[in-house]
KEVEXKE-521881 format. One line per 10 residues: number of its first residue (from 1); their letters; for each residue z, x, y of N, C-alpha, C, O. Coordinates in Angstrom, 2 decimals, always signed. Example, Ala and Ser with C-alpha at 12.3 -4.5 7.8 and 13.67 -1.06 7.14 Angstrom:
BEGIN
1 = as = +7.80:+13.19:-5.69:+7.80:+12.30:-4.50:+7.80:+13.20:-3.30:+8.46:+14.24:-3.32 | +7.08:+12.85:-2.25:+7.14:+13.67:-1.06:+7.87:+12.90:+0.03:+8.04:+13.41:+1.14;
//
This chain:
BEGIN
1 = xxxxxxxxxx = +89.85:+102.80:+93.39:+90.26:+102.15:+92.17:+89.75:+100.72:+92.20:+90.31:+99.88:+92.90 | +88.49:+100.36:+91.32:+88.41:+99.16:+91.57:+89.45:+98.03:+91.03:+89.70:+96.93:+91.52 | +90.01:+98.69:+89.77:+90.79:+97.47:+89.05:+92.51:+97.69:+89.81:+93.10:+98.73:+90.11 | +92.96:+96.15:+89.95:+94.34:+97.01:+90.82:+95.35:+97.18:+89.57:+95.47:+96.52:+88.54 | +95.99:+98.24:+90.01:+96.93:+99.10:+89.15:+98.35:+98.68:+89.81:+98.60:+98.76:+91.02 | +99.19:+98.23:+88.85:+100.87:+97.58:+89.49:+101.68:+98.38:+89.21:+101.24:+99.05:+88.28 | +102.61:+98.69:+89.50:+104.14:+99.55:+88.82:+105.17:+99.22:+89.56:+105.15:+98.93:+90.75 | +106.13:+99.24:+88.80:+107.36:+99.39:+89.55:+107.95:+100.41:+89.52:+107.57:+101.47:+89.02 | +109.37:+100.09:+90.31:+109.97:+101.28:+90.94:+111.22:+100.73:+90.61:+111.50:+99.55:+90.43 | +112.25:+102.16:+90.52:+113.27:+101.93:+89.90:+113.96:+103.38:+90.28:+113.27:+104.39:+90.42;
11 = xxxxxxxxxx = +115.76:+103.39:+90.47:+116.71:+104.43:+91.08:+116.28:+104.91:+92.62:+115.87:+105.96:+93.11 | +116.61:+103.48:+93.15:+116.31:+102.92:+94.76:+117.89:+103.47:+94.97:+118.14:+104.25:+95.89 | +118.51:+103.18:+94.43:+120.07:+102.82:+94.30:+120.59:+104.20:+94.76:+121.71:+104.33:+95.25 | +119.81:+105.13:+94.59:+120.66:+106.57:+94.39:+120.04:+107.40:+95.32:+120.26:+108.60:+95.50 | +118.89:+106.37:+96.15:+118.46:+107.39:+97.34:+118.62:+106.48:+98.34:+119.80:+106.21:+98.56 | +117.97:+106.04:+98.89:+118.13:+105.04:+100.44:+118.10:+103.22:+100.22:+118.22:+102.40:+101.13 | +117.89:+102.94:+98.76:+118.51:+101.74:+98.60:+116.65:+101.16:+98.61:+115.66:+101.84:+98.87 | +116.72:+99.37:+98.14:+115.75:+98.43:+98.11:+115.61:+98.31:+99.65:+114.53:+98.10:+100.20 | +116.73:+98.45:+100.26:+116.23:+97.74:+101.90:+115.94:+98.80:+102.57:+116.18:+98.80:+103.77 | +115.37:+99.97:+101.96:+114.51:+100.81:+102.87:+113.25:+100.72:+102.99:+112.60:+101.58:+103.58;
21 = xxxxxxxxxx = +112.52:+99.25:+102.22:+111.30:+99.35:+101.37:+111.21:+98.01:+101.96:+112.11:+97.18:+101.86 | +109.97:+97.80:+102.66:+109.59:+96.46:+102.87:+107.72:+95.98:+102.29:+106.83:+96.83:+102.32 | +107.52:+94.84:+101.91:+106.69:+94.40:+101.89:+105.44:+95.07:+102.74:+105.54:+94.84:+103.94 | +104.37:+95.79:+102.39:+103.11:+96.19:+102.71:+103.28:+97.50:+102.92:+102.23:+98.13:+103.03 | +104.76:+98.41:+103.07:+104.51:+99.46:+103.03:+104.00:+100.67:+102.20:+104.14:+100.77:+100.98 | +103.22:+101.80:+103.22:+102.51:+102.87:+102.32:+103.90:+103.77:+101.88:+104.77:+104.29:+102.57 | +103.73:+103.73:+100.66:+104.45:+105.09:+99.89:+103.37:+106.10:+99.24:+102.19:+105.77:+99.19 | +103.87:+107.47:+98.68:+103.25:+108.09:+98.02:+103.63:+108.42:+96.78:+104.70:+108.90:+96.42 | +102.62:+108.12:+96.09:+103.22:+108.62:+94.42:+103.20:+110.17:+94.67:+102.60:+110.75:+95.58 | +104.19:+110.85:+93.44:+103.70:+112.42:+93.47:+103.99:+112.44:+92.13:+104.77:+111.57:+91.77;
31 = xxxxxxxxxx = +103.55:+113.24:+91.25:+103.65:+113.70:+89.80:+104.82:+114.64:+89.64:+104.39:+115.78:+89.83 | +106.06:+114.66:+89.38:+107.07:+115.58:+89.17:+107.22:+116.32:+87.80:+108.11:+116.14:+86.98 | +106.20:+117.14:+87.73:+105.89:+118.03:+86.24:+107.45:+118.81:+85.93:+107.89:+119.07:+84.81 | +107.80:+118.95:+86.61:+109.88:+119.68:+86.83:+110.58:+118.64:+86.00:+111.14:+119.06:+84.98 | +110.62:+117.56:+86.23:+111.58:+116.64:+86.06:+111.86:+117.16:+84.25:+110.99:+117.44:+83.43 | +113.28:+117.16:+84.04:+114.03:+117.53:+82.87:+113.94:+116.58:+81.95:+114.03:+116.80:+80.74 | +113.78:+115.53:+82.44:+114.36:+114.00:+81.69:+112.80:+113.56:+81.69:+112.49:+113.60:+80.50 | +111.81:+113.22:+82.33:+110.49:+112.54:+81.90:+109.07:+113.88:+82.46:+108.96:+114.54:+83.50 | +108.27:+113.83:+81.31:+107.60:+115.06:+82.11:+106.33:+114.34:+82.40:+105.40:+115.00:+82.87 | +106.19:+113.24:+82.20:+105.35:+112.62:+83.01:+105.75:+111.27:+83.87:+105.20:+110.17:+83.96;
41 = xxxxxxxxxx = +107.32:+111.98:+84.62:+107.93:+111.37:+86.06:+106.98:+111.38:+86.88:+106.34:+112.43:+86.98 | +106.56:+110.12:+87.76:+106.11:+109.90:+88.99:+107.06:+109.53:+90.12:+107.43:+108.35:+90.07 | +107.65:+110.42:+91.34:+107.94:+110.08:+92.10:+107.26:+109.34:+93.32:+106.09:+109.31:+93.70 | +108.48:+108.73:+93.83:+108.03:+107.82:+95.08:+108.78:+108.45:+96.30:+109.98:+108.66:+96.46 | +107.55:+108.71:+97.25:+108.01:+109.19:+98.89:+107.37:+108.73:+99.36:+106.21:+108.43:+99.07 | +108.39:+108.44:+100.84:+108.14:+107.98:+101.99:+108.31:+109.39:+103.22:+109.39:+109.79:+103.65 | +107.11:+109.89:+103.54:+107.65:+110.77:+105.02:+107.83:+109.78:+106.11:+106.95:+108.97:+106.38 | +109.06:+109.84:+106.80:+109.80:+111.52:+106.42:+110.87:+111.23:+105.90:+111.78:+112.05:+105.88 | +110.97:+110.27:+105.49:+112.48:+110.02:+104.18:+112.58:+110.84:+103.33:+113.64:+111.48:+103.33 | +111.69:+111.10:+102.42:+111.54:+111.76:+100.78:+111.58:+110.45:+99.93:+111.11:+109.34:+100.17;
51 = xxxxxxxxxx = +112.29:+110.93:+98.85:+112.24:+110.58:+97.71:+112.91:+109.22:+98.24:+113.95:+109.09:+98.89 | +111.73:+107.91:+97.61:+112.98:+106.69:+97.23:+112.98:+106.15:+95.71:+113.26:+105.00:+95.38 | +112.67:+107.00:+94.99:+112.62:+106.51:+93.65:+111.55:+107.12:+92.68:+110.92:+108.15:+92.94 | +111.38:+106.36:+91.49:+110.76:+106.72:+90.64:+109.53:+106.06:+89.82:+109.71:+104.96:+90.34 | +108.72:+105.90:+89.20:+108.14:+104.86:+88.59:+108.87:+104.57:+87.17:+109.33:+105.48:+86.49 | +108.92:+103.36:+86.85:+109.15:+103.07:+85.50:+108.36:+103.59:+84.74:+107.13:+103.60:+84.80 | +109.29:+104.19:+83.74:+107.94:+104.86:+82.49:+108.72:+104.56:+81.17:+108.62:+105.30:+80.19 | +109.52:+103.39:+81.20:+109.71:+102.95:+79.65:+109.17:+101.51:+79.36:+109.54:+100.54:+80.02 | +108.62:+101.47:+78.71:+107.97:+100.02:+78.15:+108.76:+98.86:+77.97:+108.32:+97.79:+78.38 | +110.00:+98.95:+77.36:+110.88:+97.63:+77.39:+111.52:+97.80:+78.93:+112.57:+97.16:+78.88;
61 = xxxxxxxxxx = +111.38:+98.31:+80.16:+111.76:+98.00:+81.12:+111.08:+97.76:+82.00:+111.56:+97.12:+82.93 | +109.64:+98.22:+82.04:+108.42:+97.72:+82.92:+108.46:+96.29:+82.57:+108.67:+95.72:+81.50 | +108.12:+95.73:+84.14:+107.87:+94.66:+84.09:+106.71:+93.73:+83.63:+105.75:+94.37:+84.05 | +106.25:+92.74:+83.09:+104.79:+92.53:+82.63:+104.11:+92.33:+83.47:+104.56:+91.59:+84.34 | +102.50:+92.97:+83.71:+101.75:+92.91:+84.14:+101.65:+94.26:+85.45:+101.02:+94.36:+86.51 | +102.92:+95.40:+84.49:+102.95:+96.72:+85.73:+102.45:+97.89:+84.47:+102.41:+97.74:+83.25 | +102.20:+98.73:+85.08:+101.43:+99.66:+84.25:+102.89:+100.22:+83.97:+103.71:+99.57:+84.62 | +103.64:+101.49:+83.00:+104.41:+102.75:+82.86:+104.00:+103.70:+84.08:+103.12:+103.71:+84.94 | +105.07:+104.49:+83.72:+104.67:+105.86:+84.35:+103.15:+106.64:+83.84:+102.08:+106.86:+84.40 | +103.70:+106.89:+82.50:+102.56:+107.25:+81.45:+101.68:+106.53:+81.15:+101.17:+106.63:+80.04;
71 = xxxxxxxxxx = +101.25:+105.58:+82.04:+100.08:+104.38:+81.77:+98.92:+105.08:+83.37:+97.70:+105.14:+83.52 | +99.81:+105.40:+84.06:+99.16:+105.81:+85.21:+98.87:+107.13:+85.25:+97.94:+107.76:+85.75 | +99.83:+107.43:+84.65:+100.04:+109.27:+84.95:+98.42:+110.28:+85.37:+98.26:+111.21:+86.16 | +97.39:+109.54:+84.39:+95.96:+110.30:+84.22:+95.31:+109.88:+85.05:+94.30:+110.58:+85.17 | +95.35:+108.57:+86.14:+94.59:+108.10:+87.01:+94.86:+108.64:+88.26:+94.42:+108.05:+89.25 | +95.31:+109.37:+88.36:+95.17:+110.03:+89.80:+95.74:+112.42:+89.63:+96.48:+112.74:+88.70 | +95.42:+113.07:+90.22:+95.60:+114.26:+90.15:+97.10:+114.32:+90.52:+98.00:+113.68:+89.97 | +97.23:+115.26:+91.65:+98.71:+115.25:+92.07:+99.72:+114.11:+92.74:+100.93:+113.90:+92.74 | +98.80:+113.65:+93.18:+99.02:+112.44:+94.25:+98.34:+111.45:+94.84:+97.17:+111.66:+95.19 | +99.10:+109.90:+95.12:+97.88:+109.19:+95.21:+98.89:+108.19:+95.75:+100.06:+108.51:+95.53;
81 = xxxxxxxxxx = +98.68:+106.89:+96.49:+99.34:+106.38:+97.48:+99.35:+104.88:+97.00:+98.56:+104.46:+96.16 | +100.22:+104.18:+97.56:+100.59:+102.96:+96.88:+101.55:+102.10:+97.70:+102.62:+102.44:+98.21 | +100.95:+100.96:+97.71:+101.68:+99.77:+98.87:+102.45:+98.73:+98.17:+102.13:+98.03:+97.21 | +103.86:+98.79:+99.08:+104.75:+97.75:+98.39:+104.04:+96.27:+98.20:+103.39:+95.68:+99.07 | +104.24:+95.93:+97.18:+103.27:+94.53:+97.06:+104.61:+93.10:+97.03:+104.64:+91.96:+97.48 | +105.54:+93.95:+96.26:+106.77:+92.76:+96.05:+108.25:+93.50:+96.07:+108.34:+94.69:+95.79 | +109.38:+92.71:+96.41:+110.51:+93.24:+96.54:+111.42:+92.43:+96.53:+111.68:+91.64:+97.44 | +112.08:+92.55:+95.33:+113.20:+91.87:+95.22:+114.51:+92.70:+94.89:+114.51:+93.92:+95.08 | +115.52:+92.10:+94.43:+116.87:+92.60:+95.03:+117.00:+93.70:+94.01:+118.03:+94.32:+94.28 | +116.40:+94.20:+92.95:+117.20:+95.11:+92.69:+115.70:+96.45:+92.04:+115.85:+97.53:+91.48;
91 = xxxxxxxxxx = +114.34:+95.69:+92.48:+113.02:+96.27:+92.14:+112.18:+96.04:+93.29:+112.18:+95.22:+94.21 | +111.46:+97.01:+92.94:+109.84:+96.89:+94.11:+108.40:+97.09:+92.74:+108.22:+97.72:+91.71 | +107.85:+96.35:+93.37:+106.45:+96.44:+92.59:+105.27:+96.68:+93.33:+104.70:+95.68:+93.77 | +104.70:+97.98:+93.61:+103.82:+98.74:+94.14:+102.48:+98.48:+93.32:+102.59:+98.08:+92.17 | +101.09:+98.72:+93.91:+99.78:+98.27:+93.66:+99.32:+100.22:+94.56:+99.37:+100.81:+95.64 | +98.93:+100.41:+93.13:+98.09:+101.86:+93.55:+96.99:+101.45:+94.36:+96.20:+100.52:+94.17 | +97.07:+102.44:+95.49:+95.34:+102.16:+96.30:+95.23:+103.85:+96.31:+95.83:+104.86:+95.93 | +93.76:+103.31:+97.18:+93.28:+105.26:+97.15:+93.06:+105.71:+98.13:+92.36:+105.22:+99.02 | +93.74:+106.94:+98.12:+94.08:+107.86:+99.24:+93.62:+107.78:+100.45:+94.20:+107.98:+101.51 | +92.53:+107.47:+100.25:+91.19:+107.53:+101.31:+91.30:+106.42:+102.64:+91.01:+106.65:+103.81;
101 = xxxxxxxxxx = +91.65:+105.55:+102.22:+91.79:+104.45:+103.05:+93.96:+104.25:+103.31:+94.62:+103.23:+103.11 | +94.29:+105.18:+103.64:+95.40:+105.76:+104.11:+95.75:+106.62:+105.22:+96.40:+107.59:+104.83 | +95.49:+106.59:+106.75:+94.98:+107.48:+107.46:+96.50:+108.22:+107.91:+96.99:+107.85:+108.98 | +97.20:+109.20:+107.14:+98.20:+110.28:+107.12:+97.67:+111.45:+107.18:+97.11:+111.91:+106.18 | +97.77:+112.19:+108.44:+97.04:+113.94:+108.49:+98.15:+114.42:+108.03:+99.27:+113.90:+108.05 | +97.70:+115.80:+107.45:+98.24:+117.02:+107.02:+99.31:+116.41:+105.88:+100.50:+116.71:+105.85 | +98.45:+115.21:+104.64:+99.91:+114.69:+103.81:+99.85:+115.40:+102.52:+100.70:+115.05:+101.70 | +98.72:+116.67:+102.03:+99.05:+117.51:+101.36:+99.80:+118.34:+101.75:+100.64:+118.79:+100.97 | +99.71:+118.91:+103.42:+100.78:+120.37:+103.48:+101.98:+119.77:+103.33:+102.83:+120.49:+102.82 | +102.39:+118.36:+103.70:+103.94:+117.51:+103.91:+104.03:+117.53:+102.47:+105.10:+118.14:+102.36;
111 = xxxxxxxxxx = +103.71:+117.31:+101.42:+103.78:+116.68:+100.08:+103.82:+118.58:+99.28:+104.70:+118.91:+98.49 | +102.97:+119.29:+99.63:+103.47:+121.07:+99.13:+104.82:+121.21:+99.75:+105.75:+121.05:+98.96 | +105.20:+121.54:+101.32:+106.36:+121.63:+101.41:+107.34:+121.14:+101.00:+108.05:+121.96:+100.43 | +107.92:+119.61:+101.05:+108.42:+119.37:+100.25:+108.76:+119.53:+99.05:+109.92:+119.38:+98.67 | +107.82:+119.86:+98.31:+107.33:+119.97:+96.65:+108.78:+121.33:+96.44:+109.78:+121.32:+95.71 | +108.26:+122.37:+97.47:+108.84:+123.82:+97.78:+110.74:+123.41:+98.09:+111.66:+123.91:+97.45 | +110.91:+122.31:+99.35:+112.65:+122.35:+99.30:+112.67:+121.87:+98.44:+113.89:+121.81:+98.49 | +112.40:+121.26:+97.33:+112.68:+120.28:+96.34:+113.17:+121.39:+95.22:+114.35:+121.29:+94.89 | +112.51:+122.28:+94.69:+113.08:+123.36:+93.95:+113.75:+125.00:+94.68:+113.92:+126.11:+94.17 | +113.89:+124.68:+95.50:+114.81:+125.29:+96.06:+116.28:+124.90:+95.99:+117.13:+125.57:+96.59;
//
């Protein structure tokens, strides 16, 4: 990605909290086509935590200068990886990078399985 791509993150609160999330860490986006409530939800995981959240995908709540959910949604396939850039007390603001320069083996079979207890 040459241009950098920002988002935030949001319903920290309801999985392992803001202070599971520090400054420079790799998370993974995943596309949650399931989700009832946004069908172009992007989740946020950490292995081997899971889920710590979600991307913002409403416009009066993104912050300025962060993309939506649905601003990103088309720039990457299933999944695509992203480093905490900022963190404050009640948000994180992540900067999409690309996959490639992420050295995690086997983080499609981790990211299918999961995918699998997740609708189970």
């Amino acid at each position: 990605m040459s241009t950098k791509l920002f988002a935030a993150m949001y319903g920290m609160e309801h999985y392992h909290g803001v202070e599971a999330l520090n400054v420079g860490d790799t998370l993974f986006l995943v596309k949650d086509p399931d989700n009832r409530v946004d069908r172009e939800a992007i989740k946020v995981v950490v292995p081997p935590i899971g889920t710590v959240g979600y991307i913002v995908n409403h416009p009066h709540l993104t912050p300025h200068g962060c993309w939506t959910g649905s601003g990103i949604y088309d720039a990457f396939r299933q999944q695509t990886c992203a480093k905490v850039r900022f963190a404050m007390k009640d948000m994180i603001i992540v900067e999409l990078i690309e996959m490639m320069y992420v050295p995690v083996p086997h983080m499609d079979r981790f990211i299918s399985d999961w995918q699998s207890r997740e609708k189970a």
